[in-house]
C-alpha positions in Angstrom: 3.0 46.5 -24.2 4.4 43.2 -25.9 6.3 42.5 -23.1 3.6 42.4 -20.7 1.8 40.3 -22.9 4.4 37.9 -23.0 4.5 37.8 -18.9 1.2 37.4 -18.6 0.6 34.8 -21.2 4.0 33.0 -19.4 2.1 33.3 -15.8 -1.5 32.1 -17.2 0.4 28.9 -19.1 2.0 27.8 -15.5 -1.5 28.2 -13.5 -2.8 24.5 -14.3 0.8 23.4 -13.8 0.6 24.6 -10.1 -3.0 23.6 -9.5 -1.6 19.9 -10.4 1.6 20.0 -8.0 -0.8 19.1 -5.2 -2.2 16.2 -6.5 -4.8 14.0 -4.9 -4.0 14.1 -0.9 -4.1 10.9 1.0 -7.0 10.7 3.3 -6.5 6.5 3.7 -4.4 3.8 4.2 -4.7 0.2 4.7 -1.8 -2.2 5.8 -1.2 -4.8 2.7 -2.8 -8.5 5.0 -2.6 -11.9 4.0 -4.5 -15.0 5.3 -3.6 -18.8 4.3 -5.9 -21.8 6.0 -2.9 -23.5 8.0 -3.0 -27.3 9.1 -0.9 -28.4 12.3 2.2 -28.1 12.1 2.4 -26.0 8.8 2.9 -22.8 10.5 6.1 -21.8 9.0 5.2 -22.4 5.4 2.5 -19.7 6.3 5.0 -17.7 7.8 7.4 -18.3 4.5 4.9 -17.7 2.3 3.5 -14.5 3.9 7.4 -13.1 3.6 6.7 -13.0 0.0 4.4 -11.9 -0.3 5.3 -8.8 1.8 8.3 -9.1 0.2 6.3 -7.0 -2.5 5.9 -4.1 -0.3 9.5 -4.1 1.4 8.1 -5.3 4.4 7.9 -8.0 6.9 4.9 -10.2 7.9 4.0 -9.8 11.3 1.0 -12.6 12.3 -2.2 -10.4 14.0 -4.5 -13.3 14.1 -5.3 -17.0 14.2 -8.9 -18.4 13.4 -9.9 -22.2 14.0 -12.0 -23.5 11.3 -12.6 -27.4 12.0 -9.1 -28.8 11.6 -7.3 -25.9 10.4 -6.3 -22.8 11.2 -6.9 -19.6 9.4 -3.2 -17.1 9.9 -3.5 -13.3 8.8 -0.7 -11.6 8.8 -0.3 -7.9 8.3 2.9 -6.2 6.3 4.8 -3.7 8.5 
């Protein structure tokens, strides 16, 4: 009879353990962007400094779009 105690007092300690394994389950995910105003001919310091920015995700910036905004230039670029 003590021994069954014991195993079921064991199994009932590692139920929460189990129900945590799981975790929270993705359902979402957004690609890290950046966007820097850009004047003519600065297009590689955008370029530059959206590589290190993905830099913090292990990835490389890959430019998705270009807005004009009077003189500049609005670059967003996406890490992949």
């Amino acid at each position: 009879m003590r021994y069954s105690l014991i195993a079921v007092a064991m199994l009932l300690g590692t139920l929460p353990l189990g129900a945590c394994a799981t975790g929270p389950q993705e359902v979402a995910y957004s690609t890290p962007t950046v966007s820097y105003r850009v004047l003519p001919g600065d297009e590689r310091l955008a370029e530059d400094k959206a590589r290190d920015f993905c830099g913090r995700y292990r990835s490389d910036p890959v430019l998705v779009d270009t807005v004009r905004q009077g003189r500049e230039w609005v670059a967003t670029f996406e890490c992949r």
